[in-house]
C-alpha positions in Angstrom: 81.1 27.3 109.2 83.1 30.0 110.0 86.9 29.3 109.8 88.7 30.0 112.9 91.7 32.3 112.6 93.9 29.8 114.5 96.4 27.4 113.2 97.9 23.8 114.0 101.2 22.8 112.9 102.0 19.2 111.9 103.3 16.6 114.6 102.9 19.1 117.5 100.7 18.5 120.2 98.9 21.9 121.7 96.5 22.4 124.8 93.6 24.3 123.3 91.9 26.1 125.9 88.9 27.8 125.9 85.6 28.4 127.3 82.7 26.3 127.2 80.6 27.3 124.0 83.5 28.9 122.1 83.1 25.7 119.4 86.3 23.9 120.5 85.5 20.4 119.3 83.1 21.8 116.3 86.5 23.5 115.0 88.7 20.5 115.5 85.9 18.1 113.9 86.3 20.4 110.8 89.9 20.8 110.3 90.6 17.2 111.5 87.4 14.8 110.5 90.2 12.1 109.9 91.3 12.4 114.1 91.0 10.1 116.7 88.3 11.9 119.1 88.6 11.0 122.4 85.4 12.7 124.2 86.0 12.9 128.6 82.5 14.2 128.9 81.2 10.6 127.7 80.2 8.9 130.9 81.3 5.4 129.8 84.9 6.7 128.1 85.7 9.1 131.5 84.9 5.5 133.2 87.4 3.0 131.3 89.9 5.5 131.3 89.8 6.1 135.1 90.2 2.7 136.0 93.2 2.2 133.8 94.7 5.5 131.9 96.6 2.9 129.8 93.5 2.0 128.1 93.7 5.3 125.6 96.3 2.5 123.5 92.8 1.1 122.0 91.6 5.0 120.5 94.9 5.6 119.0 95.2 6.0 115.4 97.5 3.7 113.2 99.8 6.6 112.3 101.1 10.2 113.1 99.3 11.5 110.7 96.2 12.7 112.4 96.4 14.0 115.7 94.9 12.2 118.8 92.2 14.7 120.1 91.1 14.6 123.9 87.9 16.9 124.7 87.9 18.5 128.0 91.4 16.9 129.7 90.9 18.7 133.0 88.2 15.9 133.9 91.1 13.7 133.8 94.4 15.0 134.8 95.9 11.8 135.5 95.5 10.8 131.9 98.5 13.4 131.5 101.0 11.2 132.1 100.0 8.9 129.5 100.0 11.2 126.8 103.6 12.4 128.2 104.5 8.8 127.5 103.1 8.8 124.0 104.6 11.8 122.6 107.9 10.6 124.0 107.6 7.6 122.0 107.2 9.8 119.2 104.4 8.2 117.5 100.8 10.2 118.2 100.7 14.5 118.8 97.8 15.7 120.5 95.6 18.6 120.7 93.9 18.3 124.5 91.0 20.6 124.8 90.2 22.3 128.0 87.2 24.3 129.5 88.9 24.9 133.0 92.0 25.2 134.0 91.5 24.9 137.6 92.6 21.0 138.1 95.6 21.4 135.8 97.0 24.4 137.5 96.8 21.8 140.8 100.6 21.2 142.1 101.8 17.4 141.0 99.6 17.7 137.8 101.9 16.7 134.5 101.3 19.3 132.0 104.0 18.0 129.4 107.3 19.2 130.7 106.8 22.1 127.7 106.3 19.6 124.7 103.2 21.0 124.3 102.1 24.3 123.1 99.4 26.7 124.5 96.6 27.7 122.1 93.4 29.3 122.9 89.9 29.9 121.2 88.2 32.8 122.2 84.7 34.1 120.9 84.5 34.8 117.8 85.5 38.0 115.9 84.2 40.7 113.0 86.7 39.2 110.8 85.9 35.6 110.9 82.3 36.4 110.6 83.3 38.5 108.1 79.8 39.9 106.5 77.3 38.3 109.2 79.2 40.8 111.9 76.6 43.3 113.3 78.1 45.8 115.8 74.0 46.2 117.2 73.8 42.2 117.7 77.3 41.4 118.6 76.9 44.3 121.4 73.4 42.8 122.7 74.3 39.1 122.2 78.2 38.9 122.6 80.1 36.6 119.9 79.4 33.0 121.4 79.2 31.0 117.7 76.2 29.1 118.4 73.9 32.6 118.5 75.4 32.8 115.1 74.5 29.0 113.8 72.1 29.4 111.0 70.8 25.6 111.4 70.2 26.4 115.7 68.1 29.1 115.0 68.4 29.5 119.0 67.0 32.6 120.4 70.0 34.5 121.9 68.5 35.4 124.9 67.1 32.1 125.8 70.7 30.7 124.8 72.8 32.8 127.4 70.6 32.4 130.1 70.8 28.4 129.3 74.4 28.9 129.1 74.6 30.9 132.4 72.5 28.2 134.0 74.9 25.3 132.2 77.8 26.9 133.9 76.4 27.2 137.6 75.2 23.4 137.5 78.1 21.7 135.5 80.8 23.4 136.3 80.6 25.1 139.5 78.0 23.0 141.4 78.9 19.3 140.2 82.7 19.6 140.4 82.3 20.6 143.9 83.3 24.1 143.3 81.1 25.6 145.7 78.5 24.1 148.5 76.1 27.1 148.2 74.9 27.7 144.3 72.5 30.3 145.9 75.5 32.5 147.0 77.6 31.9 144.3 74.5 33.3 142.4 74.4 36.3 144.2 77.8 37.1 143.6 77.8 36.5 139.9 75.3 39.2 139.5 77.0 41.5 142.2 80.5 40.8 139.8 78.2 41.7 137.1 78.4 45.7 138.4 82.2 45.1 138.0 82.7 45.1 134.7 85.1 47.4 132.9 85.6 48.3 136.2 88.5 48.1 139.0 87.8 45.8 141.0 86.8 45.8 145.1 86.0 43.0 146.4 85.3 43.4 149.3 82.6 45.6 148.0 81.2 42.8 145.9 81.6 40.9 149.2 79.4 43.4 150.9 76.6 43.4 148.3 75.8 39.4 147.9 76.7 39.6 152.1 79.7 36.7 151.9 82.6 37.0 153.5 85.4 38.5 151.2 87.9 35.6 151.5 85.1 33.8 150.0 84.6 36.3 147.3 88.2 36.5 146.4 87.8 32.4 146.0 84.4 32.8 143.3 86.6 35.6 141.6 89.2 32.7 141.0 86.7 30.3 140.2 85.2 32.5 137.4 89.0 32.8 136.1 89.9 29.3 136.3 86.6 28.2 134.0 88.0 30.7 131.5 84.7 33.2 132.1 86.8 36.1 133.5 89.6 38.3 132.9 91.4 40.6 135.8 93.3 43.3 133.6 96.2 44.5 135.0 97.1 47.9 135.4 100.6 49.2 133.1 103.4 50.2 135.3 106.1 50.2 133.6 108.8 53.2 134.7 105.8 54.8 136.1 106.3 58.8 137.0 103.3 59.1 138.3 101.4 57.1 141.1 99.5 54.5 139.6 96.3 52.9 140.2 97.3 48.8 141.3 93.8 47.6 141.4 92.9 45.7 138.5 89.9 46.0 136.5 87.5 42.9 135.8 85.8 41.8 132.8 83.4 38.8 131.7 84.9 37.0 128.7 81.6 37.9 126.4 79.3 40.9 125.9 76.5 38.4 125.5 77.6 36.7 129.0 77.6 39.8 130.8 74.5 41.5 129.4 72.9 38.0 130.3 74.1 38.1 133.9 73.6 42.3 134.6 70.3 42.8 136.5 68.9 45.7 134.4 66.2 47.6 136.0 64.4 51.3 135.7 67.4 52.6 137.2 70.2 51.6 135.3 71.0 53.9 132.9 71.9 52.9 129.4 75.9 54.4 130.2 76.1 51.8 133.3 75.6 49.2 130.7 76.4 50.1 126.8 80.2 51.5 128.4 81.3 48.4 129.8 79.7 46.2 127.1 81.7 48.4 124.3 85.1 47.9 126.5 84.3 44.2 126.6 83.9 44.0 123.0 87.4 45.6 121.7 89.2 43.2 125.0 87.4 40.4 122.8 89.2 41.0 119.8 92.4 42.1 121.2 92.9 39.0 122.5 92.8 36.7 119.9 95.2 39.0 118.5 97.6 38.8 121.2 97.0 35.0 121.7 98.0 34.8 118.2 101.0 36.2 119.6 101.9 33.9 121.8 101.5 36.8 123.9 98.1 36.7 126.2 99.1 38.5 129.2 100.3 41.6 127.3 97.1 43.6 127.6 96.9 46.2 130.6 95.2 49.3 131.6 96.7 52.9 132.7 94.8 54.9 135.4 96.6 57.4 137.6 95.8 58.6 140.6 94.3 61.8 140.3 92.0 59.8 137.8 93.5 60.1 134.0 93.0 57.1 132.2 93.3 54.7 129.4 91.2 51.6 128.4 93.8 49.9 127.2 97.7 49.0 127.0 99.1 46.5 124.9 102.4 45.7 125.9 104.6 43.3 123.9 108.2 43.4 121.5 107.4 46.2 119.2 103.6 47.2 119.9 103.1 49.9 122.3 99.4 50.6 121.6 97.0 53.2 123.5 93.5 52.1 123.0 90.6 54.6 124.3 86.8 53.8 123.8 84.0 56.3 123.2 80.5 55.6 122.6 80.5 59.1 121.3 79.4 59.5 117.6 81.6 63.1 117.6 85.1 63.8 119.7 85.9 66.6 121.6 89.3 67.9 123.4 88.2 66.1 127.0 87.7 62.6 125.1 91.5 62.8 124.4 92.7 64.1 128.1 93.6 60.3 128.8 95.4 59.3 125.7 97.5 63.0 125.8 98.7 62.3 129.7 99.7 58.6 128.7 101.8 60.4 126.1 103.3 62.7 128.5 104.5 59.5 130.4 105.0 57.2 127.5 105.9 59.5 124.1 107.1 56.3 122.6 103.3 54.2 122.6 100.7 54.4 119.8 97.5 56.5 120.9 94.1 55.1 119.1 91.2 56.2 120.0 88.3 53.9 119.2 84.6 55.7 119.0 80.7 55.7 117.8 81.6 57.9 114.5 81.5 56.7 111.3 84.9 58.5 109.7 88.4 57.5 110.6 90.4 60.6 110.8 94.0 61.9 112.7 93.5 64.2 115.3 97.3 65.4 115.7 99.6 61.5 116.3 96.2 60.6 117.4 94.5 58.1 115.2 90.2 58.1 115.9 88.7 54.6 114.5 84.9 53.8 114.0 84.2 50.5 115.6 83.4 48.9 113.3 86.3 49.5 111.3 88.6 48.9 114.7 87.1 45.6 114.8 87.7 43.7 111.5 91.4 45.6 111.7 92.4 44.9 115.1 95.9 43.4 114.3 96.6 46.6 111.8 95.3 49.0 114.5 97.8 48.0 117.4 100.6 47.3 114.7 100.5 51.3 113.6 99.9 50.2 110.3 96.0 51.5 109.6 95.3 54.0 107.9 98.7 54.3 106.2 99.3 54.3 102.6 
């Protein structure tokens, strides 16, 4: 068991979103094995609670003390307005997990007038697997916590095609997302040479030969089932013109890797760049969730090319991020970082790289990875590598 750097208060009822295989209900079963579970993805429970939401009276627990703990509460929007009900009462908080966001985001769906908090869980990180992190694994087989469940045993590569596959039938297919698995197929992998990259699509459209409206809708789809992230790019009092495309990332390195065709011709760069990008994204964002603050993260790319990985946006962190693969750092590795502090003196400029010694390199601080990982929070605070 690896405990979850994410907290529940007392009495108040959350949405806990995350993606499919992040270990959602396995968390919840540890830090509440007292709750009343109430599973959607259990044929005959989805059934009874179809034909009459007001049956959820007979799972409720005799007291407030333990929370009332729906799994998967996009299968059954309607159900919503129960729980509204109930917590207005005042006598049962919740915590309703969700895979997909794409039914609750419909117009007319009750999502708790606000009197319930936004959580998510996202992969796991170095520091909550603490000694068991390996920067070679975690960059071949992403952060998904069943790879890392000693009683599994599961081959990771077997495991994220499985889960690939999972997500194309269950989610995409049997909800009706799509009519045609086989193109959505082809586009995954085409949106697979996207990564850490901005995004066209009507260049993705072009390669899996779909129209783009269509592409544009998979795009969404991929977002809406929490595999995807669009990055936006960091405008703010911009001086110079700005690139307004934004870039696009899979959720996992693991996912990814497991998606990418990889042939003769694909160069390790194509691949081991974007999965490194993908990697430090992971772990800022559990970090800015924490936050309350998810949408903060951003990219900077002008247009005559000058860029930065990342931007993080939010009170009092104004954090630079740039990633190397580099093991050794030379004047041109910093020509992003120093024009983002020509436009913005005020931000933080880290540069995150393949060397194993974390050094200052002028206001510049240069982080091993490893070290960048399990310090994430310290790193975009300004506060590693002080004394």
């Amino acid at each position: 068991m690896y405990i979850r750097d994410i907290e529940f208060e007392q009495g108040v009822s959350c949405f806990l979103f995350g993606p499919r295989g992040t270990g959602k209900t396995f968390w919840l079963r540890h830090v509440f094995p007292e709750g009343a579970y109430i599973d959607l993805l259990e044929a005959k429970t989805f059934n009874t609670l179809s034909a009459d939401p007001q049956r959820i009276d007979r799972w409720l627990p005799g007291s407030n003390s333990v929370p009332v703990i729906i799994d998967e509460i996009q299968k059954l929007p309607i159900l919503l307005d129960e729980v509204h009900r109930l917590i207005e009462n005042g006598q049962h908080w919740f915590i309703l997990t969700g895979s997909s966001a794409r039914k609750l985001r419909r117009s007319g769906v009750n999502l708790l007038g606000g009197r319930a908090l936004t959580k998510h869980l996202h992969t796991l990180t170095a520091s909550e697997l603490g000694p068991d992190f390996d920067l070679g694994m975690a960059l071949s087989y992403g952060l998904l916590p069943t790879i890392y469940d000693q009683k599994k045993k599961v081959p990771p590569e077997a495991y994220l095609q499985s889960y690939i596959q999972t997500y194309l039938k269950e989610e995409v297919y049997q909800e009706g997302l799509t009519r045609n698995l086989g193109a959505f197929s082809r586009f995954l992998e085409a949106a697979s040479f996207s990564q850490a990259q901005l995004l066209n699509i009507s260049a993705v459209a072009r390669e899996c030969q779909i129209k783009r409206k269509l592409a544009e809708s998979y795009f969404q789809i991929l977002e809406d089932l929490l595999l995807a992230i669009r990055v936006l790019p960091f405008e703010r009092r911009a001086r110079r013109r700005i690139t307004l495309h934004s870039k696009f990332f899979l959720f996992d390195v693991g996912v990814f890797r497991a998606v990418r065709p990889c042939g003769p011709l694909d160069s390790s760069k194509e691949i081991d760049g974007p999965a490194l990008e993908t990697l430090v994204l992971q772990h800022l964002r559990p970090v800015m969730a924490k936050r309350l603050a998810p949408d903060s993260i951003y990219y900077w790319r002008t247009a005559s090319g000058m860029e930065v990985d990342f931007v993080v946006y939010h009170g009092n962190v104004f954090t630079a991020i740039e990633v190397k693969r580099k093991r050794s750092i030379d004047s041109r590795d910093l020509t992003g970082l120093r024009a983002f502090h020509d436009e913005y003196p005020q931000a933080r400029r880290v540069l995150i790289y393949g060397g194993d010694r974390l050094e200052r390199i002028g206001d510049i601080l240069a982080v091993p990875f490893t070290e960048a990982l399990f310090s994430m929070e310290k790193l975009i605070n300004g506060t590693l590598g002080t004394r």
